[in-house]
C-alpha positions, 0 to 999 in steps of 0.5 A, a space after each residue: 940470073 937473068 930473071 933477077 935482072 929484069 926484076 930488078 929493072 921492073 923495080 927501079 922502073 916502078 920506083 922512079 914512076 912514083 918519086 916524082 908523085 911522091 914529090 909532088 903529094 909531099 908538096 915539093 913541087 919543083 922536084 915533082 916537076 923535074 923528075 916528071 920531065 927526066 921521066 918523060 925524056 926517057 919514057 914519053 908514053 907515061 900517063 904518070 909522068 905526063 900527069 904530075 907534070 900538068 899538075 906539079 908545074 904550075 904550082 912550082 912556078 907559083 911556089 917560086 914566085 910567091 917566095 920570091 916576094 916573101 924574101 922581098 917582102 922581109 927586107 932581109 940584107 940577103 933577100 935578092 939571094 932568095 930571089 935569084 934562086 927563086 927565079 933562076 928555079 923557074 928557069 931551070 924547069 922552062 930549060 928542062 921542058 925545053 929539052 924534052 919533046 913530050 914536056 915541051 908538047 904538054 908546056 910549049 911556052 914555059 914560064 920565064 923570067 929573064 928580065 926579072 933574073 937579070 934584075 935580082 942578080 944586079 941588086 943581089 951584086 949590090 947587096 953582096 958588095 954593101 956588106 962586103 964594104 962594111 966589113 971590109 971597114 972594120 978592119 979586122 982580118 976575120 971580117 976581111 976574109 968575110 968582105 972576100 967572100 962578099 965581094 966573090 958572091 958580088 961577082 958571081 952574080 955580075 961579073 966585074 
């Protein structure tokens, strides 16, 4: 019994050692980079982990940005969205390098983008809020509803 335990330990560490590789060769580098990061908060010895970090991080910041200009660039009624996501993805991986000893020796200045941030959610407020007047104006009881839904995702973003 005991031997099926270590076994299977052995396995689940084996398999949690190349997700974050798998990630990172399918292209995803925004996982790649996370699961890299929980990697070496449980294991900060692994050459695995630390080597899809340095490769995948850079590039997850670069993915994040380069479709934060795309949704700009599409001129899309919900581009500031995209945006926000997009940055606030940025800030989540400064966050978990942060918070690991290893990462935050590999990475010791994450990117981020706070001002940025703040800006996107201001007009992605003003965006929500637009379109929740519009609908709000038709007045019809489904396009009301749709208008509270705006005017919540509005205040999500800004508060108040």
């Amino acid at each position: 019994m005991k031997k099926y335990i270590v076994l299977f330990v052995l396995i689940l560490t084996v398999l949690s050692c190349s997700s974050g590789y798998k990630a990172y060769k399918k292209g995803d580098y925004y996982k790649a980079t996370i699961e890299s990061i929980e990697k070496l908060r449980n294991s900060p010895n692994s050459e695995k982990a630390q080597y899809v970090l340095v490769k995948s991080y850079p590039l997850a910041v670069k993915a994040a940005l380069r479709d934060a200009d795309r949704a700009l660039a599409s001129n899309n009624t919900n581009s500031y969205d995209e945006v926000v996501y997009q940055y606030s993805r940025i800030t989540d991986m400064a966050n978990a390098i942060y918070n690991s000893p290893k990462a935050y020796s590999i990475f010791p200045q994450p990117v981020e983008y706070p001002a940025e941030l703040t800006d996107a959610k201001i007009k992605a407020a003003d965006q929500a809020y637009t379109q929740g007047l519009k609908a709000l104006n038709t007045g019809n009881v489904q396009q009301a509803r749709l208008a509270l839904n705006y005017f919540n995702k509005a205040n999500n973003y800004v508060p108040g």
